[in-house]
N, C-alpha and C positions, 0 to 999 in steps of 0.2 A: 822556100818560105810557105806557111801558111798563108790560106785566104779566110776571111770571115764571111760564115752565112746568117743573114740575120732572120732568114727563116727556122733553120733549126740547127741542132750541134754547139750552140753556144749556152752556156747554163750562167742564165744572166742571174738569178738568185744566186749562186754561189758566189759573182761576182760583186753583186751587191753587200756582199756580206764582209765578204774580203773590204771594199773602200769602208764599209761602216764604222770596220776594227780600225783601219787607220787612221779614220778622221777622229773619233774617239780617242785613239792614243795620242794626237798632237795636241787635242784641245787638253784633255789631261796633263801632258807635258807642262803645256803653257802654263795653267794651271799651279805645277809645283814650282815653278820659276818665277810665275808674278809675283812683283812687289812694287804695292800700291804707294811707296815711298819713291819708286823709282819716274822718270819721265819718260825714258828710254822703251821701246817695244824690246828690244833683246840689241844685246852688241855679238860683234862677232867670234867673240872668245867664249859666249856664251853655252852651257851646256844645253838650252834648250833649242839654238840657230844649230847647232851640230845636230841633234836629233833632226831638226826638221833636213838638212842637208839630206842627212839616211834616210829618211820617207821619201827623198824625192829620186835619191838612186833605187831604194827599192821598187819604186814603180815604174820604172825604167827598166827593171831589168824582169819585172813582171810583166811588162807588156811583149817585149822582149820574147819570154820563153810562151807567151802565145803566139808570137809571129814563127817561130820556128817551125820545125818542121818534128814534132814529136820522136819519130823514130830513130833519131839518133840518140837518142838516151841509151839505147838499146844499147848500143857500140860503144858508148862508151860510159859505162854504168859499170865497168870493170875497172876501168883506168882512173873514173873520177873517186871511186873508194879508195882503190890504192894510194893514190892523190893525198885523200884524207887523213890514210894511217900515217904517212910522210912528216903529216902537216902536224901530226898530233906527236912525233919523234922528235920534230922540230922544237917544237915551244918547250919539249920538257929537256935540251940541249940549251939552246939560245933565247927562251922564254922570257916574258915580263913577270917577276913577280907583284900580283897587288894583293893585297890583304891575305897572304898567306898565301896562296895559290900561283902559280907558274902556270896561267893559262894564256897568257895572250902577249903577240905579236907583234910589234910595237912597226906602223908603217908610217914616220914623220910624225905628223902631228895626230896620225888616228891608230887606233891600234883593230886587232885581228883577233878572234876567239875560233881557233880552228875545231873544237867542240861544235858547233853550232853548224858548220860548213860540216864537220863527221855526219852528224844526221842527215844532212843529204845524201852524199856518199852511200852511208849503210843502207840508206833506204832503198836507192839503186840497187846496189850491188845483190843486197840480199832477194828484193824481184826479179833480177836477172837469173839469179841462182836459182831461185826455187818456181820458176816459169819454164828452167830446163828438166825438172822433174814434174814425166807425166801424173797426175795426180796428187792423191795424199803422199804422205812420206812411206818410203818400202823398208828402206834400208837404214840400217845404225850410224853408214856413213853421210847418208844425207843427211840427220838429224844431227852430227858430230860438226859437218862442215858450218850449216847453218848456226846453229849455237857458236861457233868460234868466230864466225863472220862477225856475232851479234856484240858477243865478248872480248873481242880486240879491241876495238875504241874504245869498253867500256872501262879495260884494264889500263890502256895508256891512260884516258883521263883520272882513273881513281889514283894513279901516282902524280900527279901537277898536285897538290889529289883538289882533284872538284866534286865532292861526293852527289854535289845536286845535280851537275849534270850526267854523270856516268848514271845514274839512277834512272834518266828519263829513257834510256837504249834497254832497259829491261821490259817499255812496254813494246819490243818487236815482236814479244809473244802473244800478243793480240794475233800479229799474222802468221806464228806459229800455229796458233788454234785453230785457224782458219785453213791451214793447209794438211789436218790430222792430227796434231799431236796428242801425244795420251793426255786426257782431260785427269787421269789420275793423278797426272805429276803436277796439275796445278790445284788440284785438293790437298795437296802434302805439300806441295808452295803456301797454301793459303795455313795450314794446319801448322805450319812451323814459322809464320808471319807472326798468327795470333796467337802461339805458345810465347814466341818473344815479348811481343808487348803485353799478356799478362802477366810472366814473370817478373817485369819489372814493375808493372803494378800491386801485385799481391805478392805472396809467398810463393817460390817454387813449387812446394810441396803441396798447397791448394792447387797450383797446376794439376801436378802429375796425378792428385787424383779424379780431380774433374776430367782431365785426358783419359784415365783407365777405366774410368764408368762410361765413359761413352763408350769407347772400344770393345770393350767387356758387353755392353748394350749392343753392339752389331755383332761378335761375336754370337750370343744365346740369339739372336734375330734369325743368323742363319741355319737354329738348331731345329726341332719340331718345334718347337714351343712359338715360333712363329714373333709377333709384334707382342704378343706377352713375355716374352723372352727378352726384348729391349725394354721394357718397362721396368722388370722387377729387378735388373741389377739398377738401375736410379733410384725408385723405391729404397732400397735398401743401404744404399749409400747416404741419401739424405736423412732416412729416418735416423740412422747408425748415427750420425754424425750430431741432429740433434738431441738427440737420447743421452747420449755415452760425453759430447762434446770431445771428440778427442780424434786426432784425422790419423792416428796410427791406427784406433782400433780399422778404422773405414778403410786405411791403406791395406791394411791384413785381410779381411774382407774382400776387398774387390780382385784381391793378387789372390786368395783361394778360389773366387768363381771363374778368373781366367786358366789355373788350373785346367780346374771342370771342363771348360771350354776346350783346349786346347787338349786335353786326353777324348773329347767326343771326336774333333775335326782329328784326331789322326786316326783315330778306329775307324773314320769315314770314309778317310785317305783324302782327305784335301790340304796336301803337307802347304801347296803353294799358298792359298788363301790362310791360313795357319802361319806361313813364315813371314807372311807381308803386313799381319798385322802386330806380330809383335817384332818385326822389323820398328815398326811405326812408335809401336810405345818405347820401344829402348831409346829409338832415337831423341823422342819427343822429352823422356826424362833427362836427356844428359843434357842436350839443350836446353830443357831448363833452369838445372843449377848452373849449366856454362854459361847462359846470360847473365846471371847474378855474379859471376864470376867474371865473367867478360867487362862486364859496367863498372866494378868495384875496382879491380887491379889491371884491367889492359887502357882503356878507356882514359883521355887526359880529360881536366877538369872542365876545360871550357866543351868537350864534349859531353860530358855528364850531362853539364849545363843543358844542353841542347835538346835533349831527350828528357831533361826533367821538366823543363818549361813546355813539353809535348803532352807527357804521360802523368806528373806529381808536378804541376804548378805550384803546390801548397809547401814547397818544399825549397823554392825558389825564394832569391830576393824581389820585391816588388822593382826597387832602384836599381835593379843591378841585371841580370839576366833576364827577367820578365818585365821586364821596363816596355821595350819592343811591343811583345804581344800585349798587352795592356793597355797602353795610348793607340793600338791599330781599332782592338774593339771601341775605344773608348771613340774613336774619330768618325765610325762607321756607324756606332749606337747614334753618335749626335745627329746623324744627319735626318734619323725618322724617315716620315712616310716618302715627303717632296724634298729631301736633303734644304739647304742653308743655302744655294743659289749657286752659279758657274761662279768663282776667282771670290767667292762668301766665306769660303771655309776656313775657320778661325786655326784650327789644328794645324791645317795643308797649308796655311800662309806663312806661321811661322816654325814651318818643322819641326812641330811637336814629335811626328810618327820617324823616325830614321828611316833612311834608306826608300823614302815614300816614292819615288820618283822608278824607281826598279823595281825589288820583293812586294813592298807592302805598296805599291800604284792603283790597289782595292781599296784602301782607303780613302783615296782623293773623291774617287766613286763614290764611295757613301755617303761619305759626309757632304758634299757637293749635290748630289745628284740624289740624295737616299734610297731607301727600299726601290720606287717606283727605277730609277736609271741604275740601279746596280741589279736589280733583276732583268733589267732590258740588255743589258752586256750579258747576263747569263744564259738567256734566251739566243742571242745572236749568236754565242759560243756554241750552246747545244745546236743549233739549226748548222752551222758552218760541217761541226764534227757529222753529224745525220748526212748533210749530202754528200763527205767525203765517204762513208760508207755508204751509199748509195750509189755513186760513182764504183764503188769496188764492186758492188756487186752486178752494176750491170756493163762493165768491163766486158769488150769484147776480146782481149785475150788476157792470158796469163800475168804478163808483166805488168802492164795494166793496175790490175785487181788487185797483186801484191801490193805496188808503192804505191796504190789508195790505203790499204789497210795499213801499211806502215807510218805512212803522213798523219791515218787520223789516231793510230797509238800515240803519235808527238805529241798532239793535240790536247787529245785527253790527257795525258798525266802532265801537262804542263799548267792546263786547267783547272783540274779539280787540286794539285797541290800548291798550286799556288794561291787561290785565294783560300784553300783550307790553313794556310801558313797565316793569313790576316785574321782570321775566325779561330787559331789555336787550336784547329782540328787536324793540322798536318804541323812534321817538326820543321821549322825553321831552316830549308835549306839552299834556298837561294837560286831557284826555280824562277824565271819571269814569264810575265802573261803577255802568251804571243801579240805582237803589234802595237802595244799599249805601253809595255816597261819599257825605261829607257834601254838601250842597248842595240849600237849597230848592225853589228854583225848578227844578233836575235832577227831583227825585223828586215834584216835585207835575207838572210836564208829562207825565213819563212814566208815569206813574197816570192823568193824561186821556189819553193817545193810548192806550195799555190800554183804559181803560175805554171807551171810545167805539169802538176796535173789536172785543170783545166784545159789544158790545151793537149791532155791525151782522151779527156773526157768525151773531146771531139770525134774519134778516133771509131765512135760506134756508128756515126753514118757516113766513113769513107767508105768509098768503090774499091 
């Protein structure tokens, strides 16, 4: 067992931060449940007496993983992933279905989201992993292992299919980055993000040629002609394009000065930098017509949906598919500077916003609480994620530093996409904001990954 020193080793801000969020999610909770009709404070069938039930095992099992003794995560940081993939074989065998998904595990009267237990797991496991490799990454098979580690759970879940949750295991390359990986492949990650979503915003073919002028633009940059060299294929493209109005003339253009390009770099002999960037542009073209082709014929309707209420709102039913995002702003505009009062909020009392209690739980915030308390939750968020990378980086070992940075990739993308889901700036995917949306098995895992790195945080002034 651990002992506490109240002289040092304890990161009482971190801890404060942690109760902040949860006392925040119960009064919230309560919140979506009152009803000023009712006399009753809550009965026991109630969905808000079962959230509070989970705050209180969660912090039981928080307090918990600071009494322990840190270092056996070490040991078994192998067994508790494997644990995980088990868990996540399981549900999609003997699973509950609820609203389309086969995520969870029904125990009597409470159910299980072995999703949410994965992220501990992988956070483990992949520290463990990459803690046995001294330094950055050497080898194709470190970087094959880790990517697969990362990719397992992400693939059992996308067959339940939970696509929101499989999503948030993509931010472990936060502690990819962290441990070497080529920063190029996340410029060609980012480069074929935002080739998809303007595809589906504009035309393909406005893509691929805003894609080929740029490329074309780094191309002549690396020629003599220096930073005049990136200049004058954009010049030339935009004038072409307002001049002539015609994006063939400007596609024929820009496909001759990569010629140009591409016969200077091989007389150069720089085949590699030559093959990687029009690696880049084939790819980036085919992808673009294959999103428009992907959304039109693979894609079912209530998916459309989904991505059109993201991307082309204007395109949507107001009553029908953008119904959601529409009453979320519309709850979170009301509340203004000092929001409408705690258990005042007209929207939040009688469930205007769906699913306000889980996805959209930003909205109780606003309109309740306004600008002034939904910026004080966003503050507490960013200060939580800060000292978790903080904690990573002054890790006194390996394993350490990793599942800091892996906890606060959870962190972050569970963050920004969730309340970007209530503001219409992220698509609708059913992401909750740690400690605050309903969800048991959400707030009692992220009360152990909490608590257990806390309690390795300690770990910098043991003997």
């Amino acid at each position: 067992m651990a002992t506490f020193n109240r002289s040092k080793g304890f990161d009482w801000v971190f801890l404060s931060l942690y109760l902040s969020l949860i006392s925040i999610g119960v009064l919230m909770q309560y919140a979506t449940y009152y009803n000023p009709d009712s006399s009753s404070f809550a009965s026991g069938s109630s969905v808000f007496t079962s959230q509070l039930i989970w705050t209180g095992i969660s912090l039981v099992f928080f307090l918990l993983c600071l009494l322990l003794d840190w270092k056996i995560w070490t040991g078994l940081a192998y067994p508790v992933y494997g644990l995980c993939l088990f868990l996540l074989l399981v549900v999609l065998l003997f699973g509950t279905e609820i609203k389309g998904a086969r995520s969870w595990i029904m125990l009597g009267p409470y159910s299980m989201q072995p999703s949410e237990i994965a992220k501990f797991g992988t956070a483990l496991g992949l520290a463990n992993f990459l803690a046995s490799i001294k330094g950055d990454f050497k080898s194709k098979s470190e970087i094959l292992i880790a990517i697969l580690m990362c990719f397992l759970p992400l693939g059992f879940i996308m067959l339940q299919p939970d696509a929101g949750s499989a999503l948030v295991f993509l931010s472990l390359f936060l502690l990819f980055y962290k441990k070497g990986f080529n920063p190029m492949f996340y410029f060609i990650g980012s480069l074929f993000i935002a080739t998809f979503i303007l595809s589906l915003i504009y035309s393909p073919k406005l893509v691929i040629v805003i894609t080929l002028t740029v490329v074309t633009s780094i191309f002549f940059y690396r020629t003599i002609l220096g930073i005049l060299g990136f200049i004058i294929p954009i010049v030339l493209a935009v004038t072409s394009y307002f001049l002539y109005n015609n994006i063939y003339f400007v596609l024929g253009l820009i496909l001759v000065s990569i010629i140009m390009a591409v016969v200077y770099f091989v007389r150069e002999r720089d085949i590699r930098f030559t093959a990687q960037l029009s690696t880049i542009m084939a790819s980036i073209s085919l992808l673009s017509f294959g999103t428009k082709y992907f959304f039109d014929h693979v894609l079912e309707p209530h998916q459309q949906d989904r991505i059109n209420v993201w991307l082309r709102p204007h395109l949507c039913d107001p009553r029908g598919s953008l119904y959601n995002i529409t009453q979320s702003k519309i709850a979170i505009g009301s509340g203004g500077l000092e929001g409408r009062g705690f258990l005042q909020g007209a929207l939040t009392r009688y469930n205007y916003v769906p699913e306000q209690s889980t996805d959209f739980i930003f909205t109780v915030i606003g309109e309740e609480q306004g600008f002034i308390g939904a910026m004080t939750v966003i503050i507490i968020y960013a200060f939580l994620i800060i000292k978790t990378l903080q904690i990573g980086e002054r890790a006194q070992t390996p394993f350490i530093g990793n599942y800091a940075y892996a906890i606060a990739g959870f962190l972050i993308i569970h963050f920004f996409v969730n309340i970007g889901m209530t503001l219409g700036l992220m698509p609708v995917i059913g992401i909750p904001l740690p400690f605050i949306s309903k969800g048991g098995s959400s707030i009692l895992m992220f009360s152990i990954m909490l608590g257990v790195l806390l309690n390795m945080d300690r770990a910098r002034y043991s003997r």
